[in-house]
TORKOL-4160 file (C-alpha; in steps of 0.2 Angstrom, whole numbers, padded with zeros to 4 digits, m for minus):
110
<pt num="1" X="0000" Y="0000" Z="0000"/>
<pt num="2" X="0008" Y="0015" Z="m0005"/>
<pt num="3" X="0004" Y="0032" Z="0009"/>
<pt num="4" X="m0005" Y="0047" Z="0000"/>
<pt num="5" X="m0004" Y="0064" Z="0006"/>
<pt num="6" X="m0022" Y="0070" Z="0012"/>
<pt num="7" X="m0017" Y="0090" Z="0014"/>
<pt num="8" X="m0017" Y="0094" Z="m0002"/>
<pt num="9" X="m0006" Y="0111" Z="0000"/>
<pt num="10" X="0007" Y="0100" Z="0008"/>
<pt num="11" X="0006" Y="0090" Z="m0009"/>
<pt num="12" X="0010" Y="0107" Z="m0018"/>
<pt num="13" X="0027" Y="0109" Z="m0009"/>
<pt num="14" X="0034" Y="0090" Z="m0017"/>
<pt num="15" X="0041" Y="0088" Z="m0034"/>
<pt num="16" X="0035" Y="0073" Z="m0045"/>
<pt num="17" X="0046" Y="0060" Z="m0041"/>
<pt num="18" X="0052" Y="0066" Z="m0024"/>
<pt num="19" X="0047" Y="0055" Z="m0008"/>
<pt num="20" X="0051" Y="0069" Z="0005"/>
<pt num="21" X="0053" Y="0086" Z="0005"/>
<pt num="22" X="0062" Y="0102" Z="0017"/>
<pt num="23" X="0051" Y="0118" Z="0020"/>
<pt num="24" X="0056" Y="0134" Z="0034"/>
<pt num="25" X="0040" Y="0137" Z="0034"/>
<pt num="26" X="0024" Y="0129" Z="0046"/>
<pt num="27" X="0015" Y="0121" Z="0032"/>
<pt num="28" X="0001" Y="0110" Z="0031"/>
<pt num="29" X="m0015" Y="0108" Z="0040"/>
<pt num="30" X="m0009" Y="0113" Z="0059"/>
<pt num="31" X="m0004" Y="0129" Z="0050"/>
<pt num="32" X="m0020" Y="0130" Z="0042"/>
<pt num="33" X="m0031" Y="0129" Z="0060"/>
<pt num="34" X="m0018" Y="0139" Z="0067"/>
<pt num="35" X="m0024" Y="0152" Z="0053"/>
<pt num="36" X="m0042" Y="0148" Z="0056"/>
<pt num="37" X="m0042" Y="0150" Z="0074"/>
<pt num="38" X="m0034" Y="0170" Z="0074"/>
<pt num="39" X="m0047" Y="0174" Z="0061"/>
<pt num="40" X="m0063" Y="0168" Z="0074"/>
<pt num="41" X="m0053" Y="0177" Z="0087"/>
<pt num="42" X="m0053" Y="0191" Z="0074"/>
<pt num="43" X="m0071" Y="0189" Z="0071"/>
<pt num="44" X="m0077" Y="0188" Z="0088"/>
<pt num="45" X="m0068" Y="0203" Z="0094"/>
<pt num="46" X="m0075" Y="0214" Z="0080"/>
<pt num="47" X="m0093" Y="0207" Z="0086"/>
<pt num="48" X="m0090" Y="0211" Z="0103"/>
<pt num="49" X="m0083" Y="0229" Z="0099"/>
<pt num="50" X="m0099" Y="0229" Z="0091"/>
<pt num="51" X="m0108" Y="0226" Z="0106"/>
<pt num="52" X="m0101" Y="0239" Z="0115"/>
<pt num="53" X="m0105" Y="0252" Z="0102"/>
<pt num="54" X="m0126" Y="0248" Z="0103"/>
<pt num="55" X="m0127" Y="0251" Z="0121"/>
<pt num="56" X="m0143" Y="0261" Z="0127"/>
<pt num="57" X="m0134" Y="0275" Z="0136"/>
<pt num="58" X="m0122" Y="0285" Z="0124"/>
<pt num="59" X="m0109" Y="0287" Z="0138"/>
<pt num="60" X="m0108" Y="0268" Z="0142"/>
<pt num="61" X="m0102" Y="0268" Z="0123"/>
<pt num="62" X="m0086" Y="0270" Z="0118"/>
<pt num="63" X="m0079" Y="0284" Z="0106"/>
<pt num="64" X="m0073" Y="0282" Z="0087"/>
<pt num="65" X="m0054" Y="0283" Z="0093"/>
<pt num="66" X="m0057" Y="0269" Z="0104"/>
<pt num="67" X="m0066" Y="0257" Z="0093"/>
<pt num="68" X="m0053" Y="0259" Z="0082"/>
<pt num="69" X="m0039" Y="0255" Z="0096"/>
<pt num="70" X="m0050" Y="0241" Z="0101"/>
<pt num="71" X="m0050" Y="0234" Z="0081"/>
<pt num="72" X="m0031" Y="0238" Z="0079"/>
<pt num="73" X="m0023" Y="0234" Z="0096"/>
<pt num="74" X="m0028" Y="0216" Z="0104"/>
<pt num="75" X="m0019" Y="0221" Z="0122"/>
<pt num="76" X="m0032" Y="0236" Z="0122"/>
<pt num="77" X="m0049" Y="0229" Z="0134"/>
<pt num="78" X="m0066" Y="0227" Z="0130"/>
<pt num="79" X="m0076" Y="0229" Z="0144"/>
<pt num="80" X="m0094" Y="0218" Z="0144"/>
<pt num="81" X="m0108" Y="0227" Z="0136"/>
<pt num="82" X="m0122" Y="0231" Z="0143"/>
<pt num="83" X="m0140" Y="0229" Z="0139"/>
<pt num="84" X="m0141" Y="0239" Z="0120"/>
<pt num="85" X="m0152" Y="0251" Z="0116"/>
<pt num="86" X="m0165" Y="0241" Z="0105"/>
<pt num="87" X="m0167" Y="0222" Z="0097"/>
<pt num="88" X="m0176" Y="0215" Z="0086"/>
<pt num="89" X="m0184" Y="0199" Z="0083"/>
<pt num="90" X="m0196" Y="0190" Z="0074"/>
<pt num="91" X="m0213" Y="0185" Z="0077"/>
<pt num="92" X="m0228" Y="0176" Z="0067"/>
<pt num="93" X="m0241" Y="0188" Z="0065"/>
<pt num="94" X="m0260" Y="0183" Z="0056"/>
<pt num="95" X="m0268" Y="0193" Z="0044"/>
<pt num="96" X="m0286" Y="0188" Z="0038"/>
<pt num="97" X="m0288" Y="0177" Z="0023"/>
<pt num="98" X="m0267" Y="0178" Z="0021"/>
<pt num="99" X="m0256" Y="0162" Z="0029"/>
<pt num="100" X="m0244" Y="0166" Z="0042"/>
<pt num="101" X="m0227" Y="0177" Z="0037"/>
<pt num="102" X="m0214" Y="0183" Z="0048"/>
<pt num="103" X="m0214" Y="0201" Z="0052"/>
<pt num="104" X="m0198" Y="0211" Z="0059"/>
<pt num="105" X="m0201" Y="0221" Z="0073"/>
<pt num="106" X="m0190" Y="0234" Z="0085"/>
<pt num="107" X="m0194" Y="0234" Z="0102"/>
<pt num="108" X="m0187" Y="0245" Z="0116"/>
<pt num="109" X="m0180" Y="0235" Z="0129"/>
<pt num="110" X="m0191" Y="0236" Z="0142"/>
């Protein structure tokens, strides 16, 4: 039985012929969940920054210099948002003589 190689950028760094092959560089797929797991830190950060911006009470939010410290620097703190302004969710509402749809709706937070 001859072994295949299942990471298919790994494949790229082989030649044709060669059995083996050198690289200075992380390749493969532990680099490839390494990259995957700094971009959902990424993500999740800008979500939480996002947060903290909706808050109900203007003074609980932060200003522009400090969102964009927060999205450029990750040492800088977010602190825990509080409850936002507004939210929105959805609900069935009935109409006569039409079926069910869903309907957005804003609602203060009471």
């Amino acid at each position: 039985m001859t072994p295949k190689i299942l990471d298919f950028r790994m494949a790229m760094i082989f030649a044709r012929d060669e059995t083996e092959a050198n690289t200075s560089k992380l390749a493969g797929t532990l680099f490839y969940l390494i990259l995957l797991s700094k971009l959902m830190e990424q993500v999740l950060r800008c979500i939480q920054v996002g947060f903290v911006c909706v808050q109900e009470y203007a003074l609980d939010r932060p200003t522009m210099s400090l969102v964009m410290m927060m999205l450029e620097d990750e040492t800088v703190a977010i602190h825990q948002p509080k409850k936002p302004g507004f939210y929105v969710t959805r609900s069935r509402c009935r109409r006569p003589n039409l079926e069910s749809e869903l309907v957005n709706q804003v609602q203060p937070i009471q």
